[in-house]
MMTF fields as JSON, N, C-alpha, C and O atoms, coordinates in Angstrom:
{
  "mmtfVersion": "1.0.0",
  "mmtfProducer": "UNKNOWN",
  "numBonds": 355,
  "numAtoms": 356,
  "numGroups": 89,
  "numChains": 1,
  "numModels": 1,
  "chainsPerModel": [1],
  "groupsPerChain": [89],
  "chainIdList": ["A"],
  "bondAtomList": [4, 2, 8, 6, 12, 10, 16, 14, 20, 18, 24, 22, 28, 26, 32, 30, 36, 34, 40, 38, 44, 42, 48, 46, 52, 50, 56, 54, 60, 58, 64, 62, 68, 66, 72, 70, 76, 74, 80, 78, 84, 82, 88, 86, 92, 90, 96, 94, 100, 98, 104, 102, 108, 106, 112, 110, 116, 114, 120, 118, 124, 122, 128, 126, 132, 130, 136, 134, 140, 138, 144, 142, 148, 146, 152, 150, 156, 154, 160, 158, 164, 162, 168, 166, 172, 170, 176, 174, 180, 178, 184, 182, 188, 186, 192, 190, 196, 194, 200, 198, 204, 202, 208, 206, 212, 210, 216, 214, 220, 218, 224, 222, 228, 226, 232, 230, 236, 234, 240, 238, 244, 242, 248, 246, 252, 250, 256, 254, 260, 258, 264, 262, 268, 266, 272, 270, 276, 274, 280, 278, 284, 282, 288, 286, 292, 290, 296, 294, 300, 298, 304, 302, 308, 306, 312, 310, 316, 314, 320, 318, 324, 322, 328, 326, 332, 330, 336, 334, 340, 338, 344, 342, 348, 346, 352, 350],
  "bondOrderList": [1, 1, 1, 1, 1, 1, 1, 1, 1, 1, 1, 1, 1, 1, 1, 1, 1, 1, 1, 1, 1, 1, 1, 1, 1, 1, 1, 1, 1, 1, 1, 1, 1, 1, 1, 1, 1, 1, 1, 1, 1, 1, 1, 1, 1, 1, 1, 1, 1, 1, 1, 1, 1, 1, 1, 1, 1, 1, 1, 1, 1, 1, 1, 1, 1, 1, 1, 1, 1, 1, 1, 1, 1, 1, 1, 1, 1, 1, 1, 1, 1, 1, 1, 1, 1, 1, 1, 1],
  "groupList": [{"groupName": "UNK", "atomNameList": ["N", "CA", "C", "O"], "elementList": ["N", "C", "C", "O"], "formalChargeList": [0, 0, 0, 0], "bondAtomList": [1, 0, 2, 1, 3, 2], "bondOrderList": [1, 1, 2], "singleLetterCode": "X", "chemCompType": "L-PEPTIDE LINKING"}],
  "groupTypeList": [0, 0, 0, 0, 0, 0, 0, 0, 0, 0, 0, 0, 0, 0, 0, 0, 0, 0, 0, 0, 0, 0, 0, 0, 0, 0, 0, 0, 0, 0, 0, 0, 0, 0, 0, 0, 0, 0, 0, 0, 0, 0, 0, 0, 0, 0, 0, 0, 0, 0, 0, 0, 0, 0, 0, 0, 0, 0, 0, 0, 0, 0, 0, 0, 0, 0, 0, 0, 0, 0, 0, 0, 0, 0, 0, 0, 0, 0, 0, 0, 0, 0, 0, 0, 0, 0, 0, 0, 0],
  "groupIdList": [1, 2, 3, 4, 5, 6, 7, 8, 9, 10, 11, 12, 13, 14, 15, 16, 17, 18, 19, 20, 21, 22, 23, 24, 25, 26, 27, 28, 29, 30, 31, 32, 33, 34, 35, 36, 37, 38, 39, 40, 41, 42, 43, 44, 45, 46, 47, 48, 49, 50, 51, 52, 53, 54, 55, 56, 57, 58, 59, 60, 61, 62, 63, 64, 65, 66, 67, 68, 69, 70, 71, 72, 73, 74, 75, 76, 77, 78, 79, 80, 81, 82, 83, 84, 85, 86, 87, 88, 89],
  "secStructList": [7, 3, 3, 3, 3, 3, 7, 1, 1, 3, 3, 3, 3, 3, 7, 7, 1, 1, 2, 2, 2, 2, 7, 1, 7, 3, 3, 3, 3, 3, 3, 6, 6, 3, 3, 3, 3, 3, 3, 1, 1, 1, 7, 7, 3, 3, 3, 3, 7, 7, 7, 2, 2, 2, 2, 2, 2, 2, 2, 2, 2, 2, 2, 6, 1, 2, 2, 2, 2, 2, 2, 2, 2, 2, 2, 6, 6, 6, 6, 1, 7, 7, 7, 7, 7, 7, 7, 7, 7],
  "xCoordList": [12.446, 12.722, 11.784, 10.627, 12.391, 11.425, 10.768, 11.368, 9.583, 9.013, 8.732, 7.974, 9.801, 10.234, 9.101, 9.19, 8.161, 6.866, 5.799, 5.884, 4.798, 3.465, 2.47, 1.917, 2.331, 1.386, 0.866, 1.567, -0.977, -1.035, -1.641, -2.249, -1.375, -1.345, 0.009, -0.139, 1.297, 2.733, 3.636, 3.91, 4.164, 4.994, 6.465, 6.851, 7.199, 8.392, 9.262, 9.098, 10.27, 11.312, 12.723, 13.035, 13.355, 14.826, 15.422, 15.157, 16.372, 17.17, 18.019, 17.905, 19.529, 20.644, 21.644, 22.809, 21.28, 21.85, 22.084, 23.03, 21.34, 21.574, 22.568, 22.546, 23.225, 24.008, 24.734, 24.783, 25.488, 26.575, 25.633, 26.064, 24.424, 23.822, 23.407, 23.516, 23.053, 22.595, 23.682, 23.562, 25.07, 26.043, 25.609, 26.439, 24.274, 24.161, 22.967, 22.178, 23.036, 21.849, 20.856, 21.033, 19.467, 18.588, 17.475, 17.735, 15.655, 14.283, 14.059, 14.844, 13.308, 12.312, 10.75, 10.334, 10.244, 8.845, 7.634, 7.824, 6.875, 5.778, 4.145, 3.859, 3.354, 2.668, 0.851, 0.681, -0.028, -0.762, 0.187, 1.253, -0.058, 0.939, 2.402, 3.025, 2.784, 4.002, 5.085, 4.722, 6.531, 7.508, 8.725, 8.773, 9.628, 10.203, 11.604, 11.547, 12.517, 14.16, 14.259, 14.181, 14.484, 14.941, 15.943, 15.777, 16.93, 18.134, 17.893, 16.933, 18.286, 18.432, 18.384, 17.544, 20.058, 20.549, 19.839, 19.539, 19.548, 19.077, 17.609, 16.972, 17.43, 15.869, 15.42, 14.383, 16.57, 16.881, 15.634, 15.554, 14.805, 14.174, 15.296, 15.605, 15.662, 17.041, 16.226, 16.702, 14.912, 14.635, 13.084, 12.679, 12.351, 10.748, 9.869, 10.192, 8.9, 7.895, 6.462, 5.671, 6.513, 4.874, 4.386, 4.983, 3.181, 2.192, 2.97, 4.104, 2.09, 3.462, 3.317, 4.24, 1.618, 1.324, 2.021, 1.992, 2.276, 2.865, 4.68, 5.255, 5.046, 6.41, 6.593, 7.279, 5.764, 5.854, 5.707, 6.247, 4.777, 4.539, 6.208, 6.682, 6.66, 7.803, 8.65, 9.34, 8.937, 10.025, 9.983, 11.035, 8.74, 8.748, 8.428, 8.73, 7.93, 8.701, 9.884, 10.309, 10.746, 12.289, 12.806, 13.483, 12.653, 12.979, 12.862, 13.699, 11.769, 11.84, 12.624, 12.822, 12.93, 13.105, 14.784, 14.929, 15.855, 16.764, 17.732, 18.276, 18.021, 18.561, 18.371, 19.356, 17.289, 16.449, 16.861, 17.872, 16.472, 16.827, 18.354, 18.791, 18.94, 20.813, 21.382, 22.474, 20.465, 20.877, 20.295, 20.963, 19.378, 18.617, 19.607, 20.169, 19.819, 20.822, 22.067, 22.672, 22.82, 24.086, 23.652, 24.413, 22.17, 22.096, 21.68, 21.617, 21.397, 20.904, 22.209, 22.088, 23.186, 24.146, 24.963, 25.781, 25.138, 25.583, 25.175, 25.731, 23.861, 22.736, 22.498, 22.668, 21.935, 21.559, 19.895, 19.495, 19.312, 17.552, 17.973, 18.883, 16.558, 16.393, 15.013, 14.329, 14.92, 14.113, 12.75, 13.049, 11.451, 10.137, 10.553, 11.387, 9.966, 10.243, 8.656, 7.803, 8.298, 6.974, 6.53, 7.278, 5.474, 4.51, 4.613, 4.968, 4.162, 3.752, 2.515, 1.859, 1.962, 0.46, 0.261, -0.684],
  "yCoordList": [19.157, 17.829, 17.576, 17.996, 16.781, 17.348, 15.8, 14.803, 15.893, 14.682, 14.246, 14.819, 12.357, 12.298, 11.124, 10.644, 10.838, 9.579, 10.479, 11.255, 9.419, 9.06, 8.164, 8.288, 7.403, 6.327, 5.617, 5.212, 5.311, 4.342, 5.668, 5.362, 6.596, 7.716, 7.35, 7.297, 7.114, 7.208, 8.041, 8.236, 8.602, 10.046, 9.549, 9.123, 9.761, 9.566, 10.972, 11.979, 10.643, 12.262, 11.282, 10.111, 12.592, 12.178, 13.388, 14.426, 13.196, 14.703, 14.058, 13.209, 14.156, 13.608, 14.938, 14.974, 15.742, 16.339, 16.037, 16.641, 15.05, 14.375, 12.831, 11.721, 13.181, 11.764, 11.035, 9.833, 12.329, 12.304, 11.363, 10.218, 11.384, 10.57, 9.165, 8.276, 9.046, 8.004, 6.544, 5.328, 8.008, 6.965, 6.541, 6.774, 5.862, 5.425, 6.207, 6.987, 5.811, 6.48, 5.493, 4.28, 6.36, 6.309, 7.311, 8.478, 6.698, 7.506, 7.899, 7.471, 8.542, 9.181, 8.797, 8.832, 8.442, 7.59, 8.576, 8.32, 9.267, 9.077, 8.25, 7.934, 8.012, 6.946, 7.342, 6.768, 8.107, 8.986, 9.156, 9.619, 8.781, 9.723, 9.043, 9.383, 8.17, 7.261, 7.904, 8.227, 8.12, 8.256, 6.891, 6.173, 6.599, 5.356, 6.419, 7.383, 5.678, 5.842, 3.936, 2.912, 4.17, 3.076, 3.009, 3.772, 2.375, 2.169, 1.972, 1.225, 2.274, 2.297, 0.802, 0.196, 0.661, -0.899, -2.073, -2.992, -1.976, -3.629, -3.127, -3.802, -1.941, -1.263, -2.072, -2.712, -1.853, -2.039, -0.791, 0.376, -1.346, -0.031, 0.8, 0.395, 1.639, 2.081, 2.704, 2.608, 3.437, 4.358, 4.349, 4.061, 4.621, 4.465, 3.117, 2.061, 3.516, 2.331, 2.548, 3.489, 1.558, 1.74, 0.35, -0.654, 0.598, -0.784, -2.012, -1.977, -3.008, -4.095, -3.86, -3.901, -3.513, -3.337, -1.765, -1.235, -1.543, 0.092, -0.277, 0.164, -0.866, -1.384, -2.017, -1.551, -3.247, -3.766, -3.409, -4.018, -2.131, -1.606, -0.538, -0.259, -0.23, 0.7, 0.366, 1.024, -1.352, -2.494, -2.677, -2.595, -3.016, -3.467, -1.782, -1.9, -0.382, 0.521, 0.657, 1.19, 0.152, 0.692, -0.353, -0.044, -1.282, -2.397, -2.417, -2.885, -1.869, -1.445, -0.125, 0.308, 0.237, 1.912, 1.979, 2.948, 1.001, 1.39, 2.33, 3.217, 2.083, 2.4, 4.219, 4.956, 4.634, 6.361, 6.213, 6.885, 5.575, 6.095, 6.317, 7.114, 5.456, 6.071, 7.238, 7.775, 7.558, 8.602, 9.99, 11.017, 9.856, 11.011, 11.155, 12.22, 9.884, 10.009, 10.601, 11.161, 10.661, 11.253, 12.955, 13.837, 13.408, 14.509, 15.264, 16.494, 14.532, 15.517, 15.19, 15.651, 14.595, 14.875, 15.819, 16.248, 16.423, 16.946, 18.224, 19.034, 18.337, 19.668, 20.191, 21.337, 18.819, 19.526, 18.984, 18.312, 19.318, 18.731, 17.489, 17.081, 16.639, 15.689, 15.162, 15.991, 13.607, 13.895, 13.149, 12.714, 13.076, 12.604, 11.023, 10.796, 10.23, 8.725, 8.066, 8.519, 7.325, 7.037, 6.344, 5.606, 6.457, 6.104, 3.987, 3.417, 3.49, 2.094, 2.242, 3.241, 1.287, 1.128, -0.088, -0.762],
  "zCoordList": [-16.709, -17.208, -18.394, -18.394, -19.541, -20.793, -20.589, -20.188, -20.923, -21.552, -22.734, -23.518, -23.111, -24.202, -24.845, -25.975, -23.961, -24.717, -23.049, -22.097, -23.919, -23.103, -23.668, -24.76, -22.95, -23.004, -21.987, -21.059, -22.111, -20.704, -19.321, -18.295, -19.595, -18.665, -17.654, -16.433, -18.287, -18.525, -18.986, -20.17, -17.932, -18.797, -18.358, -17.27, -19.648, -19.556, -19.6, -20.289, -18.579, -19.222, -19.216, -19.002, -19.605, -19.123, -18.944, -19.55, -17.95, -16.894, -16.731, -15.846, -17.651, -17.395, -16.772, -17.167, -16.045, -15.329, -14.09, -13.585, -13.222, -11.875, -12.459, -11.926, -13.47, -13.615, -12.765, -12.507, -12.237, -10.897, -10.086, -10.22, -9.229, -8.688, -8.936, -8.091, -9.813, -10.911, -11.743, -11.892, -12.223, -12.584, -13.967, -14.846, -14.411, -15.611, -16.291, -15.757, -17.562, -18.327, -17.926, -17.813, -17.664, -17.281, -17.423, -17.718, -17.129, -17.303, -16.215, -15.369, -15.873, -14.728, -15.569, -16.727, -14.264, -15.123, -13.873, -12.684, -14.1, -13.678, -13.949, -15.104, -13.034, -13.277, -12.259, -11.183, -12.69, -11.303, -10.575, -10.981, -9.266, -7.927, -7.513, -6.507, -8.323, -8.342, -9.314, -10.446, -8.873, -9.525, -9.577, -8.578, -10.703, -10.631, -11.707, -12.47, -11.26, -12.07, -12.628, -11.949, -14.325, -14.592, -15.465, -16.417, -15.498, -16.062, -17.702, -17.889, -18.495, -19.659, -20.701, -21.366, -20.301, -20.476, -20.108, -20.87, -18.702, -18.255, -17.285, -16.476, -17.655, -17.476, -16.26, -16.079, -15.41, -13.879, -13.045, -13.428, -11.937, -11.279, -10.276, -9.155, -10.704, -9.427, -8.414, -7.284, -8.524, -7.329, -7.621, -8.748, -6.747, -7.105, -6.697, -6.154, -7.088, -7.286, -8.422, -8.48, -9.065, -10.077, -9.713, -9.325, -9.947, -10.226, -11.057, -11.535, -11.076, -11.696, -13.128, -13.942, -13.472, -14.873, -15.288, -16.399, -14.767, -15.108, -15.597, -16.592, -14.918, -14.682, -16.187, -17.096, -16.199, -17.314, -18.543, -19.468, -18.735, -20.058, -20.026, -21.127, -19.247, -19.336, -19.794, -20.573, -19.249, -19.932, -20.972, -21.605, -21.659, -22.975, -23.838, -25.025, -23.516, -24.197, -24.384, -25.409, -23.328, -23.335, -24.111, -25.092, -23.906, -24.851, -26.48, -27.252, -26.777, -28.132, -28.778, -29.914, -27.536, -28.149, -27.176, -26.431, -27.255, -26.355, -26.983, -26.325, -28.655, -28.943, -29.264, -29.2, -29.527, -29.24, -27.98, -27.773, -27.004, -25.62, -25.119, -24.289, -25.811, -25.65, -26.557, -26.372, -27.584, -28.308, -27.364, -27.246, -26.942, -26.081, -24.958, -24.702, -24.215, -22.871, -23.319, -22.405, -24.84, -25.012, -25.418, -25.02, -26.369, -26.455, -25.403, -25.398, -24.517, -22.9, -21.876, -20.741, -22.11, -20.949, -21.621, -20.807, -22.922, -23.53, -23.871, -24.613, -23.077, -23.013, -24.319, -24.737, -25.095, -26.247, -26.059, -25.108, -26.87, -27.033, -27.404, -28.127, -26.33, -26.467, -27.845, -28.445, -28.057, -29.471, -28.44, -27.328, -28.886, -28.589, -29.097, -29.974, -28.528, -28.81, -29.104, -28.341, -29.848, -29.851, -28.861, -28.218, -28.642, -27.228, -27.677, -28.709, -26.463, -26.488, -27.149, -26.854, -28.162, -29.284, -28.811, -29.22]
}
């Protein structure tokens, strides 16, 4: 699963090969020993848990960056390389 930011000691990937499960485009977030699935669009938590401050910096990355993040979700269900997205500053 590639990782496409980091920030915060926040690693983002995306693995749109479990879509079938998932249904929508969506991250895989690790966070220290915490993993979280969040929805793309309405950066919904579908699976997981993080801290609230962890949560929140993820929202407002994805929020700035939705539109990189739907281009990544179409070049990785499509199994092509995904691109690096800039970290939260």
């Amino acid at each position: 699963m590639p990782a496409i930011s980091m920030f915060y000691g926040i690693i983002i990937y995306m693995y749109a090969a479990d879509d079938d499960r998932h249904h929508e485009p969506h991250i895989h977030v690790k966070y220290q020993d915490e993993k979280a699935i969040f929805t793309i669009k309405d950066r919904k938590l579908i699976k997981g848990n993080l801290p609230i401050r962890a949560t929140h910096l993820v929202r407002e990355w994805m929020e700035m960056h939705e539109e990189e993040l739907m281009l990544n979700w179409k070049l990785s269900i499509n199994k092509e390389g995904v691109y690096k997205v800039d970290p939260l500053k």
